[in-house]
N, C-alpha and C positions, 0 to 999 in steps of 0.2 A: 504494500500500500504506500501510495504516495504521501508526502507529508500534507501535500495540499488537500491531496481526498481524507488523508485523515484529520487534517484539520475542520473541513468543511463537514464531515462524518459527526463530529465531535459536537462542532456548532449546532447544528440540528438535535442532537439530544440535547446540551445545553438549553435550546430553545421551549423543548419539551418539557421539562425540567421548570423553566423561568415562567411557561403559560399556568402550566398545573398550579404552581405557587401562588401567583396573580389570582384567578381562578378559586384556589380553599380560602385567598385572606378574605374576598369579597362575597363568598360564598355562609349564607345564612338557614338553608334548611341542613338540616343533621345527617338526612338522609346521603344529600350530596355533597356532603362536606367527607364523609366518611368513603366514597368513592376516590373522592380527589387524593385523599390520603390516602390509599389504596394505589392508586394509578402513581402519585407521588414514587411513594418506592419502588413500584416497578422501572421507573424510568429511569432510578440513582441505582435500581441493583442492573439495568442496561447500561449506564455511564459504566460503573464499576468493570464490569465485564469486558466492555468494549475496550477499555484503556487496559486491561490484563490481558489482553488478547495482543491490541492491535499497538502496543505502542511503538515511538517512534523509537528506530535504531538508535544507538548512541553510537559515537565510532570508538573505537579503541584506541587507548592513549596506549603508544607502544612501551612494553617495559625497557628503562636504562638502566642498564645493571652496571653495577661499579666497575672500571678497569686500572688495575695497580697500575703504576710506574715502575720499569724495569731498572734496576742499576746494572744491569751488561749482562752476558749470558754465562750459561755455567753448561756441561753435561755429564754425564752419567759416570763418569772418575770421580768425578765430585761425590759423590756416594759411596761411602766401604762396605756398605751392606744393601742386599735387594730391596728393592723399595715399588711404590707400585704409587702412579700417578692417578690421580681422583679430580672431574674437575667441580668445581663448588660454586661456580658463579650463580646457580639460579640460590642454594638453600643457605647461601652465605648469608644474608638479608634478614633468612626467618630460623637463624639457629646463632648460638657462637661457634666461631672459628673450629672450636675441639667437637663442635657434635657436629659441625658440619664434616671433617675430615676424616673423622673413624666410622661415620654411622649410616647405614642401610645402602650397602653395594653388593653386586651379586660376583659374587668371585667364590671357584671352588676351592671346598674344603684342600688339598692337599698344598695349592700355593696359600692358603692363610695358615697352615701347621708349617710352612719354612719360614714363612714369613716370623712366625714366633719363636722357633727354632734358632732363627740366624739373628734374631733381634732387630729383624728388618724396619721398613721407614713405609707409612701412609704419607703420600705430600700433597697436600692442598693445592691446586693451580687453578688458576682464575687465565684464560685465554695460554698461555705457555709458560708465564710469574709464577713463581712459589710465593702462597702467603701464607704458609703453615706446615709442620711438619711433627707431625705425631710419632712416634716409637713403639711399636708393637708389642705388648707385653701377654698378650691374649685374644681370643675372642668368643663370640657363639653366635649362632642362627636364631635369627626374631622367629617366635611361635606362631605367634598370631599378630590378628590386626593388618595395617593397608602394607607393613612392611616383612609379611608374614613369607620366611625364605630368606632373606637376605643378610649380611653378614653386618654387624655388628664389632669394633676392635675394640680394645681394653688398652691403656698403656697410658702415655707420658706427651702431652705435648710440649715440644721443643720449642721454647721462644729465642733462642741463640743458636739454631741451627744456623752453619755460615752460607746455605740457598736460598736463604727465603732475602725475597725482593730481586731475585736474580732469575731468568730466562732460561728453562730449558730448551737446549737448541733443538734436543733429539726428540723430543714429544713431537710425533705426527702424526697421533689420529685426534679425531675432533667429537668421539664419543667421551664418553664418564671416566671410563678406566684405560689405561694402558700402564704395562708391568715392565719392569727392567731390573737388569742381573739377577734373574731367574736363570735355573739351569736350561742348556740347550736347547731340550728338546718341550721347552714347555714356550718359547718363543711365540707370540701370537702376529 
């Protein structure tokens, strides 16, 4: 529907609405007074409906999501132990930094037992930027609920790790996760 036919839509019940009222104030026998009331609210549970139905689109304010400033790049030497890149820009906003970085990723069980194993590294990245780097000291799979399956880390976040605010060169997929120095054959 056009805004103008919904507008002009609108006006007419409006009008309907504005006669009926005019209408019960000047309106003296009982009889017909109790119609108008009657017809009254059928036209305002019409208004009602009609705006729950038909309203007008709103457009979508697009979301900006934050983007860190790089101090230069770093890559994966930079790292003595496996670690596995997570990107966080959307849950940044609606979590802090350590529940955005350890919580609800689908990664199998046998890389999150090396990962704990080797004492591996969860790193937060926002576009290619580290803004966080957690330390693995554990984990388990959520039971239930919307993140029912998905992995859950336990550990330490690192606010003096020396990557964060710095550019991973090697990150080149543009999904949630990608892993590095993992053993060979587990390479995705």
């Amino acid at each position: 529907m056009t805004p103008k036919k919904y507008k002009e839509d609108l006006r007419k019940i409006d009008q309907s609405i504005s006669e009926c009222e005019t209408n019960l104030k000047y309106c003296s026998n009982e009889k017909q007074r109790k119609s108008y009331q009657d017809l009254l609210k059928i036209y305002q549970n019409e208004k009602d409906e009609f705006v729950k139905n038909h309203s007008p689109k709103k457009k979508k304010v697009p979301i900006v999501y934050w983007t860190p400033e790089s101090k230069g790049e770093i890559d994966e030497t930079d790292f003595d132990r496996p670690y596995l890149t997570v990107s966080v820009h959307k849950s940044i906003t609606e979590r802090p930094p350590e529940d955005s970085i350890r919580r609800y990723w689908s990664v199998k069980n046998d890389r999150c037992e090396y990962l704990v194993e080797e004492k591996g590294y969860v790193v937060g990245v926002i576009g290619s930027v580290v803004i966080g780097v957690f330390q693995v000291s554990g984990w388990k799979i959520i039971k239930e609920g919307d993140n029912e399956g998905r992995v859950e880390f336990t550990g330490e976040l690192l606010s003096d790790h020396p990557s964060i605010d710095y550019t991973l060169k090697d990150r080149t997929v543009s999904g949630p996760i990608q892993y590095f120095n993992y053993p060979d054959d587990w390479t995705d």
